[in-house]
C-alpha positions in Angstrom: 120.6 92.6 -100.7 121.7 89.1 -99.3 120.2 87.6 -102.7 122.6 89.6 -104.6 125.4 88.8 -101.9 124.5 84.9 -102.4 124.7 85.6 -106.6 128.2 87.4 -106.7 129.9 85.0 -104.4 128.4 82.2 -106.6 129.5 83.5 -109.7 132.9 84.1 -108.3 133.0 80.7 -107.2 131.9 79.4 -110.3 134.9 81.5 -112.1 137.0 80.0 -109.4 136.5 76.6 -110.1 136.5 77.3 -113.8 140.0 78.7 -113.8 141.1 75.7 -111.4 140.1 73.0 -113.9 141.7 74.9 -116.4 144.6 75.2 -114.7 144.6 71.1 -114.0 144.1 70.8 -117.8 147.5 73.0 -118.2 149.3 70.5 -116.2 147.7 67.6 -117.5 149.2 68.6 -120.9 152.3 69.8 -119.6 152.7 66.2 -118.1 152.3 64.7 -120.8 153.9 66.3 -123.4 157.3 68.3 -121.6 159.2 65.8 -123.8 157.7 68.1 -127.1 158.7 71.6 -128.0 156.2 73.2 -126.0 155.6 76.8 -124.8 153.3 79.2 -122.8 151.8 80.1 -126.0 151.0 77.1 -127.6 149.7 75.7 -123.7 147.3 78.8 -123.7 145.9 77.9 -127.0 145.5 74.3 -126.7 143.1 75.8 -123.9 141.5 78.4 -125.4 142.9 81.1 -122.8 144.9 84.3 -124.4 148.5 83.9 -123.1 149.0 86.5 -120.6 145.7 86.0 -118.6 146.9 82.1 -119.0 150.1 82.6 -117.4 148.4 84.9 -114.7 146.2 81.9 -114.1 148.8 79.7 -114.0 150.8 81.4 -111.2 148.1 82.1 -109.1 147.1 78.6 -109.0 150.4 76.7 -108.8 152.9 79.6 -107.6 155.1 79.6 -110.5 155.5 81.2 -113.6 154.1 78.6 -116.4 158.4 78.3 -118.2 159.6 77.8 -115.1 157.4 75.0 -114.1 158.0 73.4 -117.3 161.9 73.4 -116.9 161.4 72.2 -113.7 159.1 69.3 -114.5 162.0 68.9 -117.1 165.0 68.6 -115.1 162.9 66.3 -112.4 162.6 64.1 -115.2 165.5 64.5 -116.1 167.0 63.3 -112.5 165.0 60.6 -112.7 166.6 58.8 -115.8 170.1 59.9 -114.8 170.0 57.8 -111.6 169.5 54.9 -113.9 173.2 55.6 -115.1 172.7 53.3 -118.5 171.2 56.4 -120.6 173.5 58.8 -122.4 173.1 62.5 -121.4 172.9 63.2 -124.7 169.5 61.2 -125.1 167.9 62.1 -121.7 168.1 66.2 -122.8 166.2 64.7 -126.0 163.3 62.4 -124.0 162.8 65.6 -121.6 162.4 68.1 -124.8 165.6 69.5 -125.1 167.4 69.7 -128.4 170.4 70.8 -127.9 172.4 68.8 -124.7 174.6 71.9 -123.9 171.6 74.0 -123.2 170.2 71.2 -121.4 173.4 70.6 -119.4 173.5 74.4 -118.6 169.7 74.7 -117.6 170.2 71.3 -115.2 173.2 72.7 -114.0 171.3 76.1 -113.3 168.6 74.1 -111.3 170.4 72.0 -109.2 173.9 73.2 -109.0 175.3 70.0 -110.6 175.9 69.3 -114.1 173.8 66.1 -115.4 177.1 64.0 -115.4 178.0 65.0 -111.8 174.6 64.4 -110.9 174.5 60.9 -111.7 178.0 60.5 -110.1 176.4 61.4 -106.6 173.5 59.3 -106.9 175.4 56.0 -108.0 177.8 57.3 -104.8 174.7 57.5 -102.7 173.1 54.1 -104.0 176.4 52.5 -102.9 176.2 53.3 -99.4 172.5 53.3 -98.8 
């Protein structure tokens, strides 16, 4: 009986790590490619995973829903250009894989309460009196 104890709770393991390194590939090719149309969809085939059991996957092992950390790995992106202040809005919402800038205005707004240009208004404020 302990034999088959010691079996189960190695295959589970086994499936355990196997869905973590999955899930590491996920955001390994979110990384590096949130700049390109992507989706949940085209994610869970570049893995091999069918799309719902990939987004389960996904949430279990980073706590979010696999669109919404996307957007957000967006729009951190996103900040990071802005507080350069020399790139056009218009061309950040392209290098962060947005077509359309008022869609990307309205989703950065969404996520931090700011739209893009006000945004980079408080950061060169704060970078004058830091």
């Amino acid at each position: 009986m302990n034999l088959l104890e010691d079996i189960l709770v190695a295959a589970k393991m086994q499936v355990l790590d196997s869905a973590s390194e999955l899930m590491e590939q996920a955001l390994q090719y979110i990384h590096e490619n949130y700049a390109q149309q992507i989706s949940v969809s085209n994610i869970s085939m570049e893995l091999g995973i069918e799309r719902r059991r990939f987004a389960y996957l996904f949430e279990q092992h980073t706590g979010m829903n696999p669109s919404t950390y996307i957007t957000e790995y967006r729009i951190r992106r996103a900040k990071d250009l802005l507080e350069y202040g020399g790139i056009p809005v218009a061309e950040i919402a392209e290098c962060v894989g947005y077509v359309d800038c008022f869609y990307f205005s309205r989703v950065f707004k969404k996520c931090t309460g700011l739209s893009p240009s006000a945004y980079r208004k408080l950061k060169i404020e704060e970078a004058r009196y830091v």
